[in-house]
KOLROMAR-352482 format. One record per residue: residue number from 1; residue in one letter; x, y, z of N, C-alpha, C, CB in turn. Coordinates in steps of 0.02 Angstrom, whole numbers, plus 50000, padded with zeros to 5 digits. Atoms other than C-alpha are relative to their C-alpha. Glycine has a CB too. Example, Ala and Ser with C-alpha at 12.3 -4.5 7.8 and 13.67 -1.06 7.14 Angstrom:
REM KOLROMAR-352482
+-----+---+--------+---------+-------+---------+----------+-------+--------+---------+-------+---------+----------+-------+
!   k ! r ! n.east ! n.north !  n.up ! ca.east ! ca.north ! ca.up ! c.east ! c.north !  c.up ! cb.east ! cb.north ! cb.up !
+-----+---+--------+---------+-------+---------+----------+-------+--------+---------+-------+---------+----------+-------+
!   1 ! A !  50045 !   49941 ! 50000 !   50615 !    49775 ! 50390 !  50045 !   50060 ! 50000 !   49950 !    50001 ! 50062 !
!   2 ! S !  49958 !   49941 ! 49997 !   50684 !    49947 ! 50357 !  49961 !   50055 ! 50037 !   50020 !    50023 ! 49929 !
+-----+---+--------+---------+-------+---------+----------+-------+--------+---------+-------+---------+----------+-------+
//
This chain:
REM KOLROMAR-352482
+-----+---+--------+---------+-------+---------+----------+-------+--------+---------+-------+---------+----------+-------+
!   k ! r ! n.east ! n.north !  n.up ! ca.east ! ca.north ! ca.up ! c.east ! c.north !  c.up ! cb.east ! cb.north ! cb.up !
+-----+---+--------+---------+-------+---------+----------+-------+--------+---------+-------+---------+----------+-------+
!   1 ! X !  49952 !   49972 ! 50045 !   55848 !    56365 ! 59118 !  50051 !   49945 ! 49982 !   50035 !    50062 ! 50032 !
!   2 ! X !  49963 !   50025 ! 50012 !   55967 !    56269 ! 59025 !  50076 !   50031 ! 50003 !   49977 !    49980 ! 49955 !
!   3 ! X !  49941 !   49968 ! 50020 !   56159 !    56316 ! 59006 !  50045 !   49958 ! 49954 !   50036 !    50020 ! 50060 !
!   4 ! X !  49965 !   50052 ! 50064 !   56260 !    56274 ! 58862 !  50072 !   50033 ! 49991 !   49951 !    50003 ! 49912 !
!   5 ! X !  49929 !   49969 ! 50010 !   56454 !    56293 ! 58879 !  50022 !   49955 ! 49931 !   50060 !    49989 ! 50077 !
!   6 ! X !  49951 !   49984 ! 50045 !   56547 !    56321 ! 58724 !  50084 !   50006 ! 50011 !   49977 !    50055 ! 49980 !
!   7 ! X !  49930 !   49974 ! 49983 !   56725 !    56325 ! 58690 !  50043 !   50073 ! 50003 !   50030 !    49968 ! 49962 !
!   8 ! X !  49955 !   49924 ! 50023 !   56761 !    56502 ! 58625 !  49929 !   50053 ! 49952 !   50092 !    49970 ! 49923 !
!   9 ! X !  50052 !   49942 ! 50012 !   56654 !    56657 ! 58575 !  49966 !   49980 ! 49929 !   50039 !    50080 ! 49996 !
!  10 ! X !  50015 !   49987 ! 50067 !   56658 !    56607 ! 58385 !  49941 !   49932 ! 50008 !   50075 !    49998 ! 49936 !
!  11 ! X !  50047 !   50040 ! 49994 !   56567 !    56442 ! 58434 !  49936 !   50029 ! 50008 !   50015 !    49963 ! 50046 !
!  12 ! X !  50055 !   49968 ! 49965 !   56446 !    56546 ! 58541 !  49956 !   50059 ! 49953 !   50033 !    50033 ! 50067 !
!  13 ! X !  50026 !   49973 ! 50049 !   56414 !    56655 ! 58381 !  49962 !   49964 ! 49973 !   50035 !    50021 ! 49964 !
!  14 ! X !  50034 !   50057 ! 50044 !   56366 !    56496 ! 58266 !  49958 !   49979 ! 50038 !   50039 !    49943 ! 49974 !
!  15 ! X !  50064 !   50025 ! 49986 !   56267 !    56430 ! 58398 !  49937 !   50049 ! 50005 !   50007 !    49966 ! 50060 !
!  16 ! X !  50047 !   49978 ! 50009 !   56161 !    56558 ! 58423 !  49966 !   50040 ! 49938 !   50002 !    50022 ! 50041 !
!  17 ! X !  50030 !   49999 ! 50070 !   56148 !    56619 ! 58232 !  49969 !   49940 ! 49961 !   50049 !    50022 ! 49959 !
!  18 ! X !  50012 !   50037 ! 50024 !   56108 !    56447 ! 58209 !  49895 !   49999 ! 50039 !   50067 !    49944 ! 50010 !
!  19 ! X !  50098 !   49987 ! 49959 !   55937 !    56461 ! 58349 !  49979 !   50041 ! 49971 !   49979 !    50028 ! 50082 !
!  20 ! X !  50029 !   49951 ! 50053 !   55909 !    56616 ! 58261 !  49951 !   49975 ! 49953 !   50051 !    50027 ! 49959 !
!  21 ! X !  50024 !   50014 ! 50062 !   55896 !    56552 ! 58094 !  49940 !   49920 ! 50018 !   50079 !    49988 ! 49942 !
!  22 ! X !  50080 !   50064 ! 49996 !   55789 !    56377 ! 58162 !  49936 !   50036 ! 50004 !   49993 !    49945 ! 50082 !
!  23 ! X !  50049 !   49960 ! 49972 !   55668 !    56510 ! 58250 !  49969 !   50042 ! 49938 !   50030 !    50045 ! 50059 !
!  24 ! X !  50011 !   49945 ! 50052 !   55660 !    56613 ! 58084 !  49948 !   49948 ! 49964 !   50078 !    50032 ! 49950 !
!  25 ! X !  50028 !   50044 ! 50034 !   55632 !    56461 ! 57998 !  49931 !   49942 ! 50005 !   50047 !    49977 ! 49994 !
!  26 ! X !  50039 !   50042 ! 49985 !   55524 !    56344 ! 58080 !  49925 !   50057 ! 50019 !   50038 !    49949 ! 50060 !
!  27 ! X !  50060 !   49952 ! 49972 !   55390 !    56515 ! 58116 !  49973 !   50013 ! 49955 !   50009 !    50061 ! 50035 !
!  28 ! X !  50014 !   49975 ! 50065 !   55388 !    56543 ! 57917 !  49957 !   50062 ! 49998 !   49970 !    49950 ! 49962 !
!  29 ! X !  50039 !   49923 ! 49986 !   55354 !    56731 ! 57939 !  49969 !   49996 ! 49925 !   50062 !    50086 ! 50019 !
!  30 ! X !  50031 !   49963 ! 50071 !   55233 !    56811 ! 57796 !  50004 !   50076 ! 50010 !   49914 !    49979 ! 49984 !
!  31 ! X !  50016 !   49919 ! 50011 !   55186 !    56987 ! 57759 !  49928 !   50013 ! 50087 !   49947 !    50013 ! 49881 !
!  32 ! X !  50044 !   49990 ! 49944 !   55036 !    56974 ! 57882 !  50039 !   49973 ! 50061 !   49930 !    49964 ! 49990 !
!  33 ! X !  49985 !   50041 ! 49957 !   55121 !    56874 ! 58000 !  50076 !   49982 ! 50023 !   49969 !    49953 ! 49980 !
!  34 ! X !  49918 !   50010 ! 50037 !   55324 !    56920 ! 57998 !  50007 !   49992 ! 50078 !   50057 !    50076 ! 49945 !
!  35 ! X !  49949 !   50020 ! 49963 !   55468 !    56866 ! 58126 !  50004 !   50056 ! 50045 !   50061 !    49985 ! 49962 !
!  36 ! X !  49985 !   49934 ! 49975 !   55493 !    57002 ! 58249 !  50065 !   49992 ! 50046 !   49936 !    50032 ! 50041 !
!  37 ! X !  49923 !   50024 ! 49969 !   55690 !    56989 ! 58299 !  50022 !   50066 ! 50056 !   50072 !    49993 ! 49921 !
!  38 ! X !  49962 !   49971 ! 49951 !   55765 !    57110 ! 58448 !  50064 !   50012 ! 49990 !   49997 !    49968 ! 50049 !
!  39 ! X !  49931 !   49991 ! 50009 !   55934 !    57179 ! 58403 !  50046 !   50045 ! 50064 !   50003 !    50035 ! 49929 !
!  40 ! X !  49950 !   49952 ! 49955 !   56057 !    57213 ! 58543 !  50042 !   50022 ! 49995 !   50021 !    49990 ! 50038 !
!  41 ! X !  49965 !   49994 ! 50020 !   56177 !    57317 ! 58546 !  50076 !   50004 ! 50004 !   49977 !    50020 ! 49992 !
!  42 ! X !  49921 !   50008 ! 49972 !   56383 !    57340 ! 58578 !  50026 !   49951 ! 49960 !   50011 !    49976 ! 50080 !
!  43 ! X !  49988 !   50032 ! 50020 !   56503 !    57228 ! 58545 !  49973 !   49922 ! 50003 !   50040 !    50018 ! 50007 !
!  44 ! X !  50044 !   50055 ! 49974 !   56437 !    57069 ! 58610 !  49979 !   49949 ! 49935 !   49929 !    50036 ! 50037 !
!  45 ! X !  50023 !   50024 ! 50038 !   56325 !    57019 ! 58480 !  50025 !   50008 ! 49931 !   49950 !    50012 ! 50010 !
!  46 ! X !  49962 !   50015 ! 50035 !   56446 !    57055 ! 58333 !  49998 !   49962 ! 49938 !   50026 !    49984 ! 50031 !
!  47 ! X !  49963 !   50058 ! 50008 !   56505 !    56889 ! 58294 !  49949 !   49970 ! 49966 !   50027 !    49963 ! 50061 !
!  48 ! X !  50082 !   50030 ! 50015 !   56315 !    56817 ! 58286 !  49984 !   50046 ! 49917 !   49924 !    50035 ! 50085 !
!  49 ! X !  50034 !   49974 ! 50053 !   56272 !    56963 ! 58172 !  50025 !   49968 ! 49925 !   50009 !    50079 ! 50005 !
!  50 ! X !  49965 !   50021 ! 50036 !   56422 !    56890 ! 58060 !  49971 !   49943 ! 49959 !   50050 !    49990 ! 50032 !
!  51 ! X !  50035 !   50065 ! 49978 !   56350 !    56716 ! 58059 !  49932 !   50005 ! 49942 !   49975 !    50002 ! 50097 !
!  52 ! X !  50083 !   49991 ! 50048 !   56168 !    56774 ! 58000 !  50029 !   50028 ! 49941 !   49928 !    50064 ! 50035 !
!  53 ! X !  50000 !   49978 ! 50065 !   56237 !    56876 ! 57871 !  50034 !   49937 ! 49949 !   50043 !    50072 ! 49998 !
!  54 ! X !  49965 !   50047 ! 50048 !   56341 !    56722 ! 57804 !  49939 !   49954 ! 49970 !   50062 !    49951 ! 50042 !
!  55 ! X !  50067 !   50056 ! 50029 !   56192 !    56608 ! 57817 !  49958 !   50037 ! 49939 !   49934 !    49982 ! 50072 !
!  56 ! X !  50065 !   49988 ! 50044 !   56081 !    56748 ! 57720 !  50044 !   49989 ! 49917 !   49956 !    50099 ! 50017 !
!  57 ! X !  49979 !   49990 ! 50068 !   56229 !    56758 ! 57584 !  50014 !   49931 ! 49968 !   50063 !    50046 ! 49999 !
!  58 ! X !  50003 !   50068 ! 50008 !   56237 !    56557 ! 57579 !  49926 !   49972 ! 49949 !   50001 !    49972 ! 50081 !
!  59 ! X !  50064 !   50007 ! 50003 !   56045 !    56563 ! 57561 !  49966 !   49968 ! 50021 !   49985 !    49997 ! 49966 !
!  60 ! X !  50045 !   50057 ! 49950 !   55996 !    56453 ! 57693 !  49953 !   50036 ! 50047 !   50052 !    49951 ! 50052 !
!  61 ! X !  50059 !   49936 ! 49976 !   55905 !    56627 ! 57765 !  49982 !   50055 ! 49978 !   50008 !    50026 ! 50052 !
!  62 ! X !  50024 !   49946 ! 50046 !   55809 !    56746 ! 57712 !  49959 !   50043 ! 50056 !   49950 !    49970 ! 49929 !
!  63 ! X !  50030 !   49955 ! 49937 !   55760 !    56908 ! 57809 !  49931 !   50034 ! 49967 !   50063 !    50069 ! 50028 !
!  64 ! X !  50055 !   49985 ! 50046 !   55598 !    56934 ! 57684 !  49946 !   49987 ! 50073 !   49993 !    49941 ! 49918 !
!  65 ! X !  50052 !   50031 ! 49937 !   55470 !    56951 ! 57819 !  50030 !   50010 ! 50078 !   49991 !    49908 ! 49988 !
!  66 ! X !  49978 !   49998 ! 49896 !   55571 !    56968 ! 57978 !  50005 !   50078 ! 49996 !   50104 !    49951 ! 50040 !
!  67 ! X !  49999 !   49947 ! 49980 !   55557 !    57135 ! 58068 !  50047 !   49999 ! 50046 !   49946 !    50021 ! 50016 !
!  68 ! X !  49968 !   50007 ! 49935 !   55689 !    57193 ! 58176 !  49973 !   50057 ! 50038 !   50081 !    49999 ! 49998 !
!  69 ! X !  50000 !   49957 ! 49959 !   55683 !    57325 ! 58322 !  50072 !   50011 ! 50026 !   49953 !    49985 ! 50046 !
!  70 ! X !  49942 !   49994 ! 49952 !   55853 !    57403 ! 58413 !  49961 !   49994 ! 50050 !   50046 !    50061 ! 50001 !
!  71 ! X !  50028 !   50014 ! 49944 !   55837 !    57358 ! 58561 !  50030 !   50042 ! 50101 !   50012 !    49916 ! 49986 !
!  72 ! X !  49963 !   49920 ! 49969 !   55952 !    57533 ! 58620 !  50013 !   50040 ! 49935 !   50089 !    49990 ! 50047 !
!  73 ! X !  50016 !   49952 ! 50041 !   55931 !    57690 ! 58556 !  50021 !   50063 ! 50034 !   49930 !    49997 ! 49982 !
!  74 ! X !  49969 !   49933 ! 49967 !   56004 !    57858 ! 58591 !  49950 !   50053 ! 50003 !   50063 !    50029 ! 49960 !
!  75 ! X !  50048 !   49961 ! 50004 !   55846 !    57993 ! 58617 !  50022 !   50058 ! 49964 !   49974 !    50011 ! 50060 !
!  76 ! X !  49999 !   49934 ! 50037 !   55836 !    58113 ! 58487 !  50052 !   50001 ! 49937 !   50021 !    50058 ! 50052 !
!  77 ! X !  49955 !   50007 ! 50045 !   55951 !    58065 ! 58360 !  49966 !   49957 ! 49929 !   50060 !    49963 ! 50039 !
!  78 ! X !  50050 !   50034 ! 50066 !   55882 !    58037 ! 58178 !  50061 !   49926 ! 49977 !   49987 !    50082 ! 49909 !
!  79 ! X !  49965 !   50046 ! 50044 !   55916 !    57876 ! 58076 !  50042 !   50007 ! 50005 !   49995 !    49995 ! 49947 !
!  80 ! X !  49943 !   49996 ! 50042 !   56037 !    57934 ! 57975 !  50076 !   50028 ! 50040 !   49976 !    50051 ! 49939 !
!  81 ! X !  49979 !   49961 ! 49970 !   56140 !    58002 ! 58116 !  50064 !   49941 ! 50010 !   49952 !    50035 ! 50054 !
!  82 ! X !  49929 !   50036 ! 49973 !   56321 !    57905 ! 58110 !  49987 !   49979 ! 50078 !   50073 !    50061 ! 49997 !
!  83 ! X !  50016 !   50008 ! 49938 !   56290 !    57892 ! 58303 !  49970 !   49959 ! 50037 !   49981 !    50032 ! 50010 !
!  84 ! X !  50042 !   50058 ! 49977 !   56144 !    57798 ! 58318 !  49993 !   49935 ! 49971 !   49942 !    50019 ! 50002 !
!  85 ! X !  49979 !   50064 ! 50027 !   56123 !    57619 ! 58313 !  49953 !   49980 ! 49949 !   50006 !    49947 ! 50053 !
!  86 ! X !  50061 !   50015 ! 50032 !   55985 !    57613 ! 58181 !  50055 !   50006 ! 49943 !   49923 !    50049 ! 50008 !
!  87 ! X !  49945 !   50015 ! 50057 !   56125 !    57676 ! 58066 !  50051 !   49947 ! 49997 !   50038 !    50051 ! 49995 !
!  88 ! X !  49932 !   50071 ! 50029 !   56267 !    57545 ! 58117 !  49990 !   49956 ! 49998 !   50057 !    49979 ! 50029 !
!  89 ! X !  50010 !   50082 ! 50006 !   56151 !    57401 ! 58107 !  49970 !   49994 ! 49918 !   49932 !    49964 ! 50068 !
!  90 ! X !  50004 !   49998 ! 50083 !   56105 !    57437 ! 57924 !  50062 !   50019 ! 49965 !   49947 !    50053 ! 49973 !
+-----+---+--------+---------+-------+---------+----------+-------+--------+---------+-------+---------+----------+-------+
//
């Protein structure tokens, strides 16, 4: 295992929206063959989500092809349900 100290959370965002986006990039998802990303949830990851969305609105990423999954889920609660996290990550 490696460990990589940072100075402060917002660093620790950029760096890992930055592995993200290499991993996105260097795998060149297709339609047969897309990205399959893990989304956790709470606050935590946040900051990161921030990050990717800047890069996608920059255009240095593109989520064409990547699949995500939550990676927590509340049983029994549709989509659309304010509540669950399928709604507050869209």
């Amino acid at each position: 295992m490696r460990v990589i100290i940072l100075k402060n959370a917002d660093e620790v965002a950029r760096w890992s929206a930055y592995q993200i986006t290499k991993k996105i990039l260097k795998f060149k998802p297709t339609r047969e063959k897309p990205f399959v990303l893990g989304l956790p949830t709470g606050s935590t990851p946040l900051a990161t989500y921030r990050e990717l969305i800047n890069l996608y609105n920059e255009g240095i990423l593109s989520f064409e092809n990547v699949v995500t999954f939550n990676m927590d889920e509340y049983v029994g609660l549709k989509p659309e349900d304010p509540q669950s996290y399928h709604y507050f990550i869209k």
